[in-house]
C-alpha positions as CSV (number, residue, x, y, z in Angstrom):
1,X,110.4,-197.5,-196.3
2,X,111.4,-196.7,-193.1
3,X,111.0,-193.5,-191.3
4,X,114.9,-192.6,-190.1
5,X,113.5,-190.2,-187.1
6,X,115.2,-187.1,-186.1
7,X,117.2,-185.4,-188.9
8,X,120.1,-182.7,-188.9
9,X,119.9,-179.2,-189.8
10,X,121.4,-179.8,-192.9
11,X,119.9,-183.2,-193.7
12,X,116.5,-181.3,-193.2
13,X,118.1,-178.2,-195.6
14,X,118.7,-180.5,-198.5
15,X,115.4,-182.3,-198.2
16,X,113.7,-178.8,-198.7
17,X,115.9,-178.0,-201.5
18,X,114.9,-181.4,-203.0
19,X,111.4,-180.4,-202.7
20,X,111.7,-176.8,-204.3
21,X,113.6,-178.7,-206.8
22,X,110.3,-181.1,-207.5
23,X,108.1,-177.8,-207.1
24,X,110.3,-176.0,-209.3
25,X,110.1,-178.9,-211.8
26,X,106.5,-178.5,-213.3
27,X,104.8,-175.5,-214.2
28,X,101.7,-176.3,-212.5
29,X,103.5,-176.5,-209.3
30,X,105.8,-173.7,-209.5
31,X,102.6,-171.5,-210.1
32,X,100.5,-172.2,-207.4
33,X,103.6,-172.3,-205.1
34,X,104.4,-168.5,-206.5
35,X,100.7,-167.3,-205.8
36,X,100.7,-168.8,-202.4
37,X,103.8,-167.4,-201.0
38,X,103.6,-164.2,-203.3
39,X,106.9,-164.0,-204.4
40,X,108.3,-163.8,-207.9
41,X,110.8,-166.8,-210.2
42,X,113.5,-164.4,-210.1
43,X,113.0,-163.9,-206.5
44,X,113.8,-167.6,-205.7
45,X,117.2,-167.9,-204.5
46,X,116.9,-165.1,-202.5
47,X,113.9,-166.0,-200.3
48,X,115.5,-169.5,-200.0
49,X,118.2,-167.7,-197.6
50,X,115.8,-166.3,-195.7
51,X,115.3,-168.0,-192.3
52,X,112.2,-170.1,-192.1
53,X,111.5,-170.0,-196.0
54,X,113.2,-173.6,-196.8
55,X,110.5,-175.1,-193.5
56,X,107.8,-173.2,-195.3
57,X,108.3,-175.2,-199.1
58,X,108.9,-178.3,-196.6
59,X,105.0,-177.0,-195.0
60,X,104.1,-176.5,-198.5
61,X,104.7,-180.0,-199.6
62,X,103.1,-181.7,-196.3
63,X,100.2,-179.6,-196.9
64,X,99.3,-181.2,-200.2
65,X,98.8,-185.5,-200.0
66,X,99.2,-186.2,-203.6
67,X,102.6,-183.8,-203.6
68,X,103.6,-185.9,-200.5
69,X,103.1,-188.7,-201.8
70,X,104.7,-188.2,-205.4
71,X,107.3,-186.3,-203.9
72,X,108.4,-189.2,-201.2
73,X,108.2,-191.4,-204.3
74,X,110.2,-189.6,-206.0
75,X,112.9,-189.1,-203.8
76,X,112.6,-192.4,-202.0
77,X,112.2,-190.9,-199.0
78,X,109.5,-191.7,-196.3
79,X,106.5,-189.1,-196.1
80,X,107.1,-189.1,-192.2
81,X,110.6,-187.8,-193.4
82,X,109.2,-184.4,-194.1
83,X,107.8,-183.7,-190.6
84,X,111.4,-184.7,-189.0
85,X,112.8,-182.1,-191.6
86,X,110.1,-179.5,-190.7
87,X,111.0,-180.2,-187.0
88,X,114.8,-179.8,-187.4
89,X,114.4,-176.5,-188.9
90,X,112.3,-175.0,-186.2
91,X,111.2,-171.8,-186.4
92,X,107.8,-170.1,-187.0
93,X,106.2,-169.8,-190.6
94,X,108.0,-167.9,-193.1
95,X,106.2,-165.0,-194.4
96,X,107.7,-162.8,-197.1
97,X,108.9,-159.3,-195.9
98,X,106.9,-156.7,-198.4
99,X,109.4,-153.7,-198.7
């Protein structure tokens, strides 16, 4: 596959949902994902608005070679396609807000 370059804001915003949606879908993953960025299931969909959080899964992901690899596979997608993503959203790292 072929890397497509430089991505839109929202082509990079559905990739990262795609890749909370393959974190999301094994246990294994969702857990070590939840003790990394400390937040809880139920807080999910509310960190995902947050800015920088859906860059963060997408760091997540790149961070691991196996998860890029199955992930890419999985969504047919080239692994360079995640660092385009990353670099459409911009930003810094997220890092959840403790009240």
């Amino acid at each position: 596959m072929k890397a497509r370059g430089p991505v839109t804001v929202e082509a990079a915003e559905k990739l990262a949902v795609q890749a909370l949606t393959y974190i999301a879908g094994d246990p294994e993953r969702l857990g070590r994902f939840l003790a990394i960025t400390g937040i809880g299931p139920a807080e999910i969909r509310a960190a995902s608005a947050e800015p920088g959080f859906l860059a963060g899964v997408l760091d997540y992901v790149a961070g691991h070679e196996q998860m890029v690899t199955e992930f890419a596979t999985e969504t047919g997608i080239h692994p360079a396609d995640l660092g385009s993503a990353r670099a459409a959203l911009g930003g810094g790292d997220w890092e959840r807000e403790v009240p």
